[in-house]
PyMOL commands that place a pseudoatom at each C-alpha (Angstrom):
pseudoatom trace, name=CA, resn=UNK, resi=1, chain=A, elem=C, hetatm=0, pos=[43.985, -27.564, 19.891]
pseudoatom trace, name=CA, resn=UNK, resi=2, chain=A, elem=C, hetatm=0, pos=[47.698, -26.486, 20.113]
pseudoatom trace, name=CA, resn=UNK, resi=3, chain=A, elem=C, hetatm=0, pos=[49.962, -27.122, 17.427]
pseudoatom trace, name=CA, resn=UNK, resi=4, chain=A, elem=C, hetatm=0, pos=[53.722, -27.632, 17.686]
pseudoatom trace, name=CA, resn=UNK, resi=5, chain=A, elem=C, hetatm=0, pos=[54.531, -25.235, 14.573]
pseudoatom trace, name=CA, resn=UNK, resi=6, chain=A, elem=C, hetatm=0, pos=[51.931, -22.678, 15.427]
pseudoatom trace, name=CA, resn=UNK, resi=7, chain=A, elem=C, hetatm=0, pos=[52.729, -19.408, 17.345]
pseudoatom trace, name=CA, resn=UNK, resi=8, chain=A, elem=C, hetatm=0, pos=[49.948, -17.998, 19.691]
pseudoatom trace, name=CA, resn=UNK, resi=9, chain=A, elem=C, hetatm=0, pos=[49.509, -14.636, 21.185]
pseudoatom trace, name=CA, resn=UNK, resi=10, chain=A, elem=C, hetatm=0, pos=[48.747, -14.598, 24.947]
pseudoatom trace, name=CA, resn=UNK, resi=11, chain=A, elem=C, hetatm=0, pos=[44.457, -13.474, 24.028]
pseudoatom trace, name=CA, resn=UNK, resi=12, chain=A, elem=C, hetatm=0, pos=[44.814, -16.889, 21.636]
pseudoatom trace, name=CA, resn=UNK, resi=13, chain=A, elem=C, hetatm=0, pos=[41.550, -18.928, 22.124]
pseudoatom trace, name=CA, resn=UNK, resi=14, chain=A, elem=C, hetatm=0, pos=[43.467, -22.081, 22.199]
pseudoatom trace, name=CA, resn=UNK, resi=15, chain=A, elem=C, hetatm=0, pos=[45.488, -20.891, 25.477]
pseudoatom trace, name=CA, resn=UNK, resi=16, chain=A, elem=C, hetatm=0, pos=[42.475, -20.270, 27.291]
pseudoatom trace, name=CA, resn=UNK, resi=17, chain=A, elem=C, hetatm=0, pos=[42.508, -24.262, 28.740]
pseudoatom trace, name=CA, resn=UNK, resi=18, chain=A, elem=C, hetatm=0, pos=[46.411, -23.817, 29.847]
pseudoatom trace, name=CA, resn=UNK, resi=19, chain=A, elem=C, hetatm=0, pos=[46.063, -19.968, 31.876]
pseudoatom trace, name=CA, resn=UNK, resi=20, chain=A, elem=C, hetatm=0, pos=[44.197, -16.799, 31.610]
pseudoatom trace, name=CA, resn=UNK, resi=21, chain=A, elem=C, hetatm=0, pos=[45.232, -13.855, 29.963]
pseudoatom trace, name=CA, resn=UNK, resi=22, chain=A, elem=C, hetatm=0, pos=[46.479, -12.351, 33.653]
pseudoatom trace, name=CA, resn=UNK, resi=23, chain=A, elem=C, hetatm=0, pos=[47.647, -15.616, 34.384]
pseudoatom trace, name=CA, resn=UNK, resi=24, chain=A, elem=C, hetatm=0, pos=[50.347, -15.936, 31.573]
pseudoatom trace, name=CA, resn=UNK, resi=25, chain=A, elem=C, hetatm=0, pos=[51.782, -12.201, 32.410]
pseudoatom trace, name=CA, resn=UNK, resi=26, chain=A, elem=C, hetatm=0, pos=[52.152, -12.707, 36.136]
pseudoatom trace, name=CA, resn=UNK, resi=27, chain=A, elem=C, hetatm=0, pos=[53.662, -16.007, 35.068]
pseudoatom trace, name=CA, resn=UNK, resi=28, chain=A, elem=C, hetatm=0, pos=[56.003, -14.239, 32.676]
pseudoatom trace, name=CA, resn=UNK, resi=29, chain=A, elem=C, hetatm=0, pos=[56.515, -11.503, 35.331]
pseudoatom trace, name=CA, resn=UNK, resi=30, chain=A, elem=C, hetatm=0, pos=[57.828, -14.318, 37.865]
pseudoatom trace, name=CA, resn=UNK, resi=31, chain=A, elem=C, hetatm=0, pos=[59.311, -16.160, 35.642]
pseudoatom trace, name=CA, resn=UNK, resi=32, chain=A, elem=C, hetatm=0, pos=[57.236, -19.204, 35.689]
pseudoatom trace, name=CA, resn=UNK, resi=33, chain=A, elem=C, hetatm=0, pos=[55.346, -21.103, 32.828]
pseudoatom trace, name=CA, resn=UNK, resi=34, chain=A, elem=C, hetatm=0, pos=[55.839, -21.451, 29.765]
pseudoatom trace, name=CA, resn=UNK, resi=35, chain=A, elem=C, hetatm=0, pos=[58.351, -20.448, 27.516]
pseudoatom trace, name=CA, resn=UNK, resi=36, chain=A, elem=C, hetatm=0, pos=[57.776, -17.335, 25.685]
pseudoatom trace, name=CA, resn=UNK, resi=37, chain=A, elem=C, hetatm=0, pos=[58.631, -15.091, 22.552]
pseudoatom trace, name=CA, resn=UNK, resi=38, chain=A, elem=C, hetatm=0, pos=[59.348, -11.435, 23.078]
pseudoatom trace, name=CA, resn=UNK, resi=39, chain=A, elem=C, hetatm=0, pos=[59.684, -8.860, 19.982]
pseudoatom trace, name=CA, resn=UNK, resi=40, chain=A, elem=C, hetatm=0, pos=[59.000, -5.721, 20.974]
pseudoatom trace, name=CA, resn=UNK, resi=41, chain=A, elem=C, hetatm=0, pos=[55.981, -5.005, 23.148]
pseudoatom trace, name=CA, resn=UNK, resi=42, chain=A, elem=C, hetatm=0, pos=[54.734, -8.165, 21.158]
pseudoatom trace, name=CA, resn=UNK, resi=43, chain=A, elem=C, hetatm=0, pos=[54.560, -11.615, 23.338]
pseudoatom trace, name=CA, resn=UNK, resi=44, chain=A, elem=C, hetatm=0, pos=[54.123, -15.464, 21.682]
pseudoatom trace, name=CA, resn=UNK, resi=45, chain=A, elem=C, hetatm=0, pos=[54.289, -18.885, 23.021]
pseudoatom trace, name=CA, resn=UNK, resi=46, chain=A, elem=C, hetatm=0, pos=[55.235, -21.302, 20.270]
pseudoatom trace, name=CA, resn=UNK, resi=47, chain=A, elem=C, hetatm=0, pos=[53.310, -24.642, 20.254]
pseudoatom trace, name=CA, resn=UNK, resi=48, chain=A, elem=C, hetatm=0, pos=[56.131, -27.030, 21.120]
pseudoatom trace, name=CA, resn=UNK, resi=49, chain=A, elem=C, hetatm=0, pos=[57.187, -24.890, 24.174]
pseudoatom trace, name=CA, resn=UNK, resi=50, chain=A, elem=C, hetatm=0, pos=[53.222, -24.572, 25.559]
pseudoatom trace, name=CA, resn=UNK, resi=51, chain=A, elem=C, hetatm=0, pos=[52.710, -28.494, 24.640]
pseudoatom trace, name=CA, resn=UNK, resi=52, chain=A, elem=C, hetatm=0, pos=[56.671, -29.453, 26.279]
pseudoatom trace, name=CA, resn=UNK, resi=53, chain=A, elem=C, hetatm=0, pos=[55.505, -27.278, 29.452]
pseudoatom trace, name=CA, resn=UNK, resi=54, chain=A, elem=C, hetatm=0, pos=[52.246, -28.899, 29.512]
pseudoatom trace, name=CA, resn=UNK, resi=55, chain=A, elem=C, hetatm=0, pos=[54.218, -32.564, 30.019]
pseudoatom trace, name=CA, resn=UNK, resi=56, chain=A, elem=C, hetatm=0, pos=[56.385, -31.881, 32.142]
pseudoatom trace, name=CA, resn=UNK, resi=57, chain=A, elem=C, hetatm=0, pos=[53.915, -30.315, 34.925]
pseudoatom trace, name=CA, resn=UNK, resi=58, chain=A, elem=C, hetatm=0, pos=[51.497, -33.735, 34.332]
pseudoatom trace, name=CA, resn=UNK, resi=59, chain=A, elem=C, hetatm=0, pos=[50.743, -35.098, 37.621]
pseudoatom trace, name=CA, resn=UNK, resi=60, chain=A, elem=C, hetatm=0, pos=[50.372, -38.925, 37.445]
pseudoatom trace, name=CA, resn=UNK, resi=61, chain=A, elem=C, hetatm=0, pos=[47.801, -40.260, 39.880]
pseudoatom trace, name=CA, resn=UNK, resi=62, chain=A, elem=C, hetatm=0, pos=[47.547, -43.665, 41.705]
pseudoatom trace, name=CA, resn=UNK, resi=63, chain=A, elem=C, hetatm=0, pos=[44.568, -44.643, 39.354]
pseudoatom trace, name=CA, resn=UNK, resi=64, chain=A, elem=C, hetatm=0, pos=[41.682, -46.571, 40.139]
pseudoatom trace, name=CA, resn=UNK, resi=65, chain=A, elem=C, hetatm=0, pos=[42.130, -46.339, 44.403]
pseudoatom trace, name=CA, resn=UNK, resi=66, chain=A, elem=C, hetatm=0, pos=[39.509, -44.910, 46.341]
for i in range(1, 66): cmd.bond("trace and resi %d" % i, "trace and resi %d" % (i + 1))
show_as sticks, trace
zoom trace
């Protein structure tokens, strides 16, 4: 589970349901995804930005046709 105050490295466990490990750095590369921490060599996503990216890419269906 993501938390909102948490910080996660890109290997983090709990990112493995949102992208891949290659995933996240060619999204970083193109600019896409998330929003991210850099400090050095060092990359984090914090919580709020994975979870805020999260909702605003949901796709809402019709529901309950076909």
């Amino acid at each position: 589970m993501i938390v909102p105050h948490c910080f996660y490295a890109p290997t983090a466990p709990e990112l493995r349901p949102v992208a891949s490990v290659q995933t996240l750095a060619r999204w970083r590369c193109q600019s896409r995804g998330p929003a991210y921490i850099k400090s050095g060599s060092r990359v984090l996503y914090a919580g709020k930005d994975i979870l805020d990216w999260l909702n605003r890419n949901r796709v809402l269906t019709s529901g309950g046709r076909g």
